[in-house]
N, CA, C and O atoms as a Tinker XYZ file with bonds, in Angstrom:
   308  protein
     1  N    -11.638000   10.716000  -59.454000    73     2
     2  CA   -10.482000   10.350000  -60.250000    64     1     3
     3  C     -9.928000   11.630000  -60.870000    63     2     4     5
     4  O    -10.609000   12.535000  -61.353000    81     3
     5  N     -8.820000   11.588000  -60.803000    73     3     6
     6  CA    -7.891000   12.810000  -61.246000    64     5     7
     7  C     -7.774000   13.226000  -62.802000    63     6     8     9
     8  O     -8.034000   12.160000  -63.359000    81     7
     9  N     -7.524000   14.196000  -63.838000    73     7    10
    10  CA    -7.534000   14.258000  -64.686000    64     9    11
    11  C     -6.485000   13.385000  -65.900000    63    10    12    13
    12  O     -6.568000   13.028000  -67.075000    81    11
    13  N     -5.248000   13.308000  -64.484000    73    11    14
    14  CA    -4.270000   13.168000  -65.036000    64    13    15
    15  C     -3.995000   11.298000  -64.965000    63    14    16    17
    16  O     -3.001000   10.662000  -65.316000    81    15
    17  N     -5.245000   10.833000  -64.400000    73    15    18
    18  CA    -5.489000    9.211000  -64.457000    64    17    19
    19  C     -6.562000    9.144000  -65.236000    63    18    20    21
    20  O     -6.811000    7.942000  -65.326000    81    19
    21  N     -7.144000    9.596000  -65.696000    73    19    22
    22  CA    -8.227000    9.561000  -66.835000    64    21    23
    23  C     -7.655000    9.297000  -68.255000    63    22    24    25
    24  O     -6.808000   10.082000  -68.682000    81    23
    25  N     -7.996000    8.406000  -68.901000    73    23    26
    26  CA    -7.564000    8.264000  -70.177000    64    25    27
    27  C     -9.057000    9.320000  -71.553000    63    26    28    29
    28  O     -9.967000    9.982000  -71.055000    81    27
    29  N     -8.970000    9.245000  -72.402000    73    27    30
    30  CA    -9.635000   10.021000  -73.351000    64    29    31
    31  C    -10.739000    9.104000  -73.828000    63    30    32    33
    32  O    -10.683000    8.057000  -74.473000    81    31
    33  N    -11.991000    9.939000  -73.220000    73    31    34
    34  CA   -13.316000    9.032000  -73.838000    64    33    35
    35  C    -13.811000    8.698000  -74.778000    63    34    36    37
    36  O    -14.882000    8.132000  -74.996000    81    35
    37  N    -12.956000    9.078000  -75.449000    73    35    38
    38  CA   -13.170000    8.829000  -77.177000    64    37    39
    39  C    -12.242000    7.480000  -77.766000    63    38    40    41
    40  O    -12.702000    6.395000  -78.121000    81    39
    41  N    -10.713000    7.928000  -77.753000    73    39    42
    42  CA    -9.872000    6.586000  -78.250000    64    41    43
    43  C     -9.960000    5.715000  -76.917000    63    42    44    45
    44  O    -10.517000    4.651000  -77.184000    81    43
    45  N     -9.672000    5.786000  -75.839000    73    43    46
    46  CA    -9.386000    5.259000  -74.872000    64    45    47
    47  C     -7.740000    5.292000  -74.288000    63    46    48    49
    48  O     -7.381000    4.653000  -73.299000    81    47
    49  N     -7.013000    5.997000  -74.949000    73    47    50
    50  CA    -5.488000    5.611000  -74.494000    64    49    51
    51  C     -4.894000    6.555000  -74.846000    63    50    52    53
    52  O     -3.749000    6.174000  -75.085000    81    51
    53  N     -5.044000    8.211000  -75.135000    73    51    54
    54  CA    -5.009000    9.164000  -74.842000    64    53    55
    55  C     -4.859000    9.972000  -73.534000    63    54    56    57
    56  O     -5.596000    9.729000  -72.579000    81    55
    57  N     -4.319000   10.519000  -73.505000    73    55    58
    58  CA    -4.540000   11.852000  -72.039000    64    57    59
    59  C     -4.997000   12.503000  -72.371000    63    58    60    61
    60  O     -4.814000   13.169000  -73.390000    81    59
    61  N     -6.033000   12.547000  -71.346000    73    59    62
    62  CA    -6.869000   14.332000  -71.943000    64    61    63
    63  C     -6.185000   15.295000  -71.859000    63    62    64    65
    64  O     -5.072000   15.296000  -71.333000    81    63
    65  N     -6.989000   16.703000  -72.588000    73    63    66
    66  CA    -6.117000   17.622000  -72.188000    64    65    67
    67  C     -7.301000   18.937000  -72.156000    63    66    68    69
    68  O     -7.203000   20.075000  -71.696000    81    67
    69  N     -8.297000   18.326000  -72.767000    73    67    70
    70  CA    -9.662000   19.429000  -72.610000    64    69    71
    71  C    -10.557000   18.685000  -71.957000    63    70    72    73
    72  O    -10.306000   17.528000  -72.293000    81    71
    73  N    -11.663000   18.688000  -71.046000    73    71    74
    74  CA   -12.869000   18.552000  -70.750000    64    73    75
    75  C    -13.822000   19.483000  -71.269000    63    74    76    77
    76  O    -13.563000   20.683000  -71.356000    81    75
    77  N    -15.435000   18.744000  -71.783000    73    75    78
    78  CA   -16.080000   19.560000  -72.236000    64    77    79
    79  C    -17.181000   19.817000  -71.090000    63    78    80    81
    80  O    -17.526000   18.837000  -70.430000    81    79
    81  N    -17.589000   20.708000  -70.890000    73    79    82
    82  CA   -18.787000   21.132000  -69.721000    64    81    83
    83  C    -19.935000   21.275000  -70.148000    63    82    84    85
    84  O    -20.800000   21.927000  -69.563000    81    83
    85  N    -20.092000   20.652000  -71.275000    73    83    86
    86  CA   -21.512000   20.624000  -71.533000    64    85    87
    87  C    -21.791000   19.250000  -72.238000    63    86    88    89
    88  O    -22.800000   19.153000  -72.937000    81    87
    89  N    -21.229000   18.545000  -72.137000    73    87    90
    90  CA   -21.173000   17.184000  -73.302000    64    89    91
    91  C    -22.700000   16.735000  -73.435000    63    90    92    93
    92  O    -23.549000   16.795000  -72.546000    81    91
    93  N    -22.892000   16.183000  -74.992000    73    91    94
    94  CA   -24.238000   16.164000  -75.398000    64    93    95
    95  C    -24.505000   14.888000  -74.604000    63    94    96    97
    96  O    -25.587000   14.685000  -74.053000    81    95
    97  N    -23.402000   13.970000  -74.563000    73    95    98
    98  CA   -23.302000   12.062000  -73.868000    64    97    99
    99  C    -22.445000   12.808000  -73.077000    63    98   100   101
   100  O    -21.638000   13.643000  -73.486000    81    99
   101  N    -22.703000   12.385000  -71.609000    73    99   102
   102  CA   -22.149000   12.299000  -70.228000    64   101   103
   103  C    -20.677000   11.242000  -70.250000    63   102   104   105
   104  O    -19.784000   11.231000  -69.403000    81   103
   105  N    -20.758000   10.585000  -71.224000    73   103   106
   106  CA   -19.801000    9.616000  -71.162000    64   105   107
   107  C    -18.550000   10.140000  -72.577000    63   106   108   109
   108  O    -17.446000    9.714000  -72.919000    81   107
   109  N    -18.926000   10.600000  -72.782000    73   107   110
   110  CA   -17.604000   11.585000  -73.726000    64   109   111
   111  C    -17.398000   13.154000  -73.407000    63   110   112   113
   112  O    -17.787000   14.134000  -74.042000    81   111
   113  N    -16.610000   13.061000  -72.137000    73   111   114
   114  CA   -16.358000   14.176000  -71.481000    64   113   115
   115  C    -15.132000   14.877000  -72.076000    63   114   116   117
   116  O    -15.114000   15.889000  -72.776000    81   115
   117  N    -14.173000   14.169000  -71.674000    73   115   118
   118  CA   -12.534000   13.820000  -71.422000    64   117   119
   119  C    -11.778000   13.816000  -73.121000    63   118   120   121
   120  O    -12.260000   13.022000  -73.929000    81   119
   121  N    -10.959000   14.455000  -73.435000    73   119   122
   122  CA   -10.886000   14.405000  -75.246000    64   121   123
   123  C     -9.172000   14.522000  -74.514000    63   122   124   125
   124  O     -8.870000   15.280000  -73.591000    81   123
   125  N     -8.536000   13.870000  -74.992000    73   123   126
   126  CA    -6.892000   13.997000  -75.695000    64   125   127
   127  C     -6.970000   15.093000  -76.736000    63   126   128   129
   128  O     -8.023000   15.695000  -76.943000    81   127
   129  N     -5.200000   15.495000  -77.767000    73   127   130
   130  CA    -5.442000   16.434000  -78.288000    64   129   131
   131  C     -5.579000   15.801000  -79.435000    63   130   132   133
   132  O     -6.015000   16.618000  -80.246000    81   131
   133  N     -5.411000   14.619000  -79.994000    73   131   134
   134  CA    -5.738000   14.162000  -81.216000    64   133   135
   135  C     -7.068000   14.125000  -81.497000    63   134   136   137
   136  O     -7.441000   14.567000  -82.584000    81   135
   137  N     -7.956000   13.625000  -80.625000    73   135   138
   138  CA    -9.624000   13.286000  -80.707000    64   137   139
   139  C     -9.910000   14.621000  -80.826000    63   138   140   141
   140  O    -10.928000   14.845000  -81.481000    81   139
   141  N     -8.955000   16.199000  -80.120000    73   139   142
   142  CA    -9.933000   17.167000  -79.655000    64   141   143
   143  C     -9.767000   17.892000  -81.156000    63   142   144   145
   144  O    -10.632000   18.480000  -81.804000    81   143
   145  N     -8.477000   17.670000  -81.463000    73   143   146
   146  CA    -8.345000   17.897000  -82.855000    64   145   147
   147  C     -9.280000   17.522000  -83.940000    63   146   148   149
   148  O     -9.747000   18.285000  -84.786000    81   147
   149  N     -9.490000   16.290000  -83.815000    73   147   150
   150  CA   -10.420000   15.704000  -84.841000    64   149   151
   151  C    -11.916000   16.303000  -85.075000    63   150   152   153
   152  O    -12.554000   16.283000  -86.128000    81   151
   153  N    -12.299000   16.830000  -83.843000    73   151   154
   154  CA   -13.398000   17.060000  -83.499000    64   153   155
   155  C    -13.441000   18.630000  -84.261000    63   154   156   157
   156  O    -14.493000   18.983000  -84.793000    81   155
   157  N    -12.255000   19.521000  -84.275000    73   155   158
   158  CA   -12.266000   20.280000  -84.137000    64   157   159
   159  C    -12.199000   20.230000  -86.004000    63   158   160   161
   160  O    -12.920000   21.090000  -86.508000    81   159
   161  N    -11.501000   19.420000  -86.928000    73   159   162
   162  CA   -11.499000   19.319000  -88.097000    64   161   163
   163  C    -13.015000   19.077000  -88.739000    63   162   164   165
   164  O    -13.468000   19.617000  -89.748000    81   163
   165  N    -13.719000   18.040000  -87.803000    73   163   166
   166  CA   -14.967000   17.759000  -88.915000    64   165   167
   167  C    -15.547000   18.636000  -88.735000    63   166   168   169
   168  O    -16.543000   18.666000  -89.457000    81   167
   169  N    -15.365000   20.189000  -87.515000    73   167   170
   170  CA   -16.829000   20.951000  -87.844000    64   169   171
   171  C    -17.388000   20.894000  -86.174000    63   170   172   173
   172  O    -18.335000   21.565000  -85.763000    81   171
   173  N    -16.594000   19.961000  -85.356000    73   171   174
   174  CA   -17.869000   20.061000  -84.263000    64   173   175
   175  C    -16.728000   19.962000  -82.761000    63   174   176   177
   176  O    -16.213000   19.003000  -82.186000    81   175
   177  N    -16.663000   22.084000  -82.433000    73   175   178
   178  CA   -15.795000   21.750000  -81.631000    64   177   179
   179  C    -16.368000   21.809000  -80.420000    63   178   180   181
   180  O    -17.519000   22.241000  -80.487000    81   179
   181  N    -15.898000   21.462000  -79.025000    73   179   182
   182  CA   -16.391000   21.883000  -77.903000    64   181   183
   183  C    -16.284000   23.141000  -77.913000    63   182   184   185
   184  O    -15.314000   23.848000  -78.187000    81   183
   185  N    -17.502000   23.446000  -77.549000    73   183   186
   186  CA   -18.074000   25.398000  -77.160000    64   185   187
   187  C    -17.254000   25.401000  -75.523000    63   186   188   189
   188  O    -16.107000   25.763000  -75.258000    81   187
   189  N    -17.844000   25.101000  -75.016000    73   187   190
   190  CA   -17.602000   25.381000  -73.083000    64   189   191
   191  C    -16.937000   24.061000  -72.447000    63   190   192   193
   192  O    -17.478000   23.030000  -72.046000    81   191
   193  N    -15.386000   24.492000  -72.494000    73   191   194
   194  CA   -14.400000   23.349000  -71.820000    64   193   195
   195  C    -13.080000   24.406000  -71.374000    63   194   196   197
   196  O    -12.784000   25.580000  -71.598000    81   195
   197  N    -12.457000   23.189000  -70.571000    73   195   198
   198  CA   -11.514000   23.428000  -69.468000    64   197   199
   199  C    -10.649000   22.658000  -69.550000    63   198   200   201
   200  O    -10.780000   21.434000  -69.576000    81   199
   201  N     -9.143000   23.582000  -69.626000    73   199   202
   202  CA    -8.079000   23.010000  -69.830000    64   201   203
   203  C     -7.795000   22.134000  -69.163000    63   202   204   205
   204  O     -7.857000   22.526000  -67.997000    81   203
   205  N     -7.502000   21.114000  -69.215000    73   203   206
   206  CA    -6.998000   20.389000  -68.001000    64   205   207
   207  C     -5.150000   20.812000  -67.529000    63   206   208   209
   208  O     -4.686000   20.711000  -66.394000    81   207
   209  N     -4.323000   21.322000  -68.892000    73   207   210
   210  CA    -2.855000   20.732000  -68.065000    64   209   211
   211  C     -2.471000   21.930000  -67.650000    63   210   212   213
   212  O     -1.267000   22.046000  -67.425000    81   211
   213  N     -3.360000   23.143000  -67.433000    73   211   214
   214  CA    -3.343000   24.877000  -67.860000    64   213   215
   215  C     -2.558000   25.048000  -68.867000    63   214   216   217
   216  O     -1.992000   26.142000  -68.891000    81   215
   217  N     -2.331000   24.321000  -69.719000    73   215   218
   218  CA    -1.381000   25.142000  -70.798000    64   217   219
   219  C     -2.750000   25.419000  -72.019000    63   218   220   221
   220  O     -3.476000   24.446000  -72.226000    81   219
   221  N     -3.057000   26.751000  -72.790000    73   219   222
   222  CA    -4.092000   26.500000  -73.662000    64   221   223
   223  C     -4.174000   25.641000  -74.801000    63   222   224   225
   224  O     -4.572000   26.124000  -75.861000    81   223
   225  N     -3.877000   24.524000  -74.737000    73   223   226
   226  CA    -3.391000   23.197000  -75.885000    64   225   227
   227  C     -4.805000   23.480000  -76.857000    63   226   228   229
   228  O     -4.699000   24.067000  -77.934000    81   227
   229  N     -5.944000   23.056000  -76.411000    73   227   230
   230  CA    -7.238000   23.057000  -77.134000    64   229   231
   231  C     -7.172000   24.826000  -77.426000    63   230   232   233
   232  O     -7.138000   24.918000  -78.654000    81   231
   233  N     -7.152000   25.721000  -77.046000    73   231   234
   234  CA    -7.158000   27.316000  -77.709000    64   233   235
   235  C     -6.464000   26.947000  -78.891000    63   234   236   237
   236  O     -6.989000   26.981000  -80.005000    81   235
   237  N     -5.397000   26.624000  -78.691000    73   235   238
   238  CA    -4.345000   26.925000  -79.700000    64   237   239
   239  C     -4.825000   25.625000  -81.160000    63   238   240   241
   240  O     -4.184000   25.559000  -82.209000    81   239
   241  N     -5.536000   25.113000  -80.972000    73   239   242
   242  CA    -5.747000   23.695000  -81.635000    64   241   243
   243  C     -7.046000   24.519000  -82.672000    63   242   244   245
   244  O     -7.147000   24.440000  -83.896000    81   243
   245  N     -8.149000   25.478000  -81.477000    73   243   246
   246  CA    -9.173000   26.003000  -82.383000    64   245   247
   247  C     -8.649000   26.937000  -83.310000    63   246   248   249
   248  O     -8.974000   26.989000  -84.496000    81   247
   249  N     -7.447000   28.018000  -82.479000    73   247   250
   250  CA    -6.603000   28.726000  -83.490000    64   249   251
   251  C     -6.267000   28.238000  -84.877000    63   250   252   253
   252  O     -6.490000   28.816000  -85.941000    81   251
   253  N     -5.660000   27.012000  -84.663000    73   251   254
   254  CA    -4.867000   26.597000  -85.830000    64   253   255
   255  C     -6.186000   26.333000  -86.639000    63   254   256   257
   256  O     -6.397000   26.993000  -87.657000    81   255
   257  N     -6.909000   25.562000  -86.292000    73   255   258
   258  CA    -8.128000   24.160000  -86.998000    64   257   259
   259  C     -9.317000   24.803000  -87.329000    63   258   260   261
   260  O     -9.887000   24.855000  -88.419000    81   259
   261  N     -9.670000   25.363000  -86.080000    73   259   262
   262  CA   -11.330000   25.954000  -86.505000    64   261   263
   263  C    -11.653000   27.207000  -87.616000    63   262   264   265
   264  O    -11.507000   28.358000  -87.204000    81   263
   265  N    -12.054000   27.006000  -88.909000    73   263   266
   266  CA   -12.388000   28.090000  -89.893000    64   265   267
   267  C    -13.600000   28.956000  -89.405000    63   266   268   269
   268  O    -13.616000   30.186000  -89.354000    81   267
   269  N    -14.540000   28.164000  -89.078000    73   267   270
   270  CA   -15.948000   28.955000  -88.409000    64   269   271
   271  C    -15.733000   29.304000  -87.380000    63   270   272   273
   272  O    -15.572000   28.481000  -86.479000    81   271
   273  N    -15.651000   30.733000  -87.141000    73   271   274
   274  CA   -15.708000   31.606000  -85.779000    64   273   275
   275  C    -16.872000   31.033000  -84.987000    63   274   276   277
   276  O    -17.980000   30.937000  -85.514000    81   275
   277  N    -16.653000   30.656000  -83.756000    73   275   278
   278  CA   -17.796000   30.813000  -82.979000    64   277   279
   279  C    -17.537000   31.378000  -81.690000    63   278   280   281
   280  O    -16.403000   31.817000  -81.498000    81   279
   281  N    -18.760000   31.477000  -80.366000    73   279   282
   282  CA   -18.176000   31.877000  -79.295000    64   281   283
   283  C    -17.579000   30.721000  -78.705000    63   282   284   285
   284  O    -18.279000   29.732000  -78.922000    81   283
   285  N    -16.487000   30.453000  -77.999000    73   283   286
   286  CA   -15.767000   29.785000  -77.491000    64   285   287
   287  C    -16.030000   30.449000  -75.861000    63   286   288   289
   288  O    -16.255000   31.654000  -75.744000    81   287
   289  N    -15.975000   29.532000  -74.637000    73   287   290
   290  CA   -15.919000   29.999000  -73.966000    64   289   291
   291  C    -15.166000   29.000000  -72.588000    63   290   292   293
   292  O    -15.815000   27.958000  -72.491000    81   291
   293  N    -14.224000   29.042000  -71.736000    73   291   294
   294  CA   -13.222000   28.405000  -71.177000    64   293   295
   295  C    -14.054000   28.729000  -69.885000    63   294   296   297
   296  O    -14.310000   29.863000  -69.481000    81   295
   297  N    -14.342000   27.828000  -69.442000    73   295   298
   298  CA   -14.753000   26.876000  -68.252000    64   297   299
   299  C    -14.287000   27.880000  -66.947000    63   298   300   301
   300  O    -13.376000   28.511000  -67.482000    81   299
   301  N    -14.383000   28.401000  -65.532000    73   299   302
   302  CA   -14.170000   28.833000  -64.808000    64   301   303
   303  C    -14.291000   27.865000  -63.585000    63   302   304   305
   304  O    -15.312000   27.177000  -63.561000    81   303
   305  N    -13.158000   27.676000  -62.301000    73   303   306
   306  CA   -13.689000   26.424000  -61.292000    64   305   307
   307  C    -14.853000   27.058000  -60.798000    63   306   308
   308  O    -15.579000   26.475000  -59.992000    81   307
């Protein structure tokens, strides 16, 4: 299934726009930018994910959101 028929494993009715490559649950892969946002507000962002639309939506989301530096690192095919 394609990225762009995948809805967001979190709300359900979202488009993703990050995948995470390491997910702790196999079944919350797929994040929209609101969920990826959210995630990214309480403190707990994805480390190792991949853009899905190539535009850096989630970079720019840790830019804005994330206070704690960490290593971030973007997914390679």
């Amino acid at each position: 299934m394609g990225a762009h028929s995948r809805k967001c494993d979190w709300c359900g009715s979202g488009t993703p726009v990050v995948r995470d490559m390491e997910p702790l649950d196999s079944d919350y892969q797929y994040w929209c930018e609101e969920c990826a946002r959210a995630l990214i507000i309480v403190g707990d962002p994805i480390e190792t994910y991949r853009e899905l639309d190539g535009e850096p939506i989630y970079g720019r989301l840790l830019d804005e959101y994330c206070t704690l530096k960490r290593f971030y690192s973007f997914a390679t095919a």
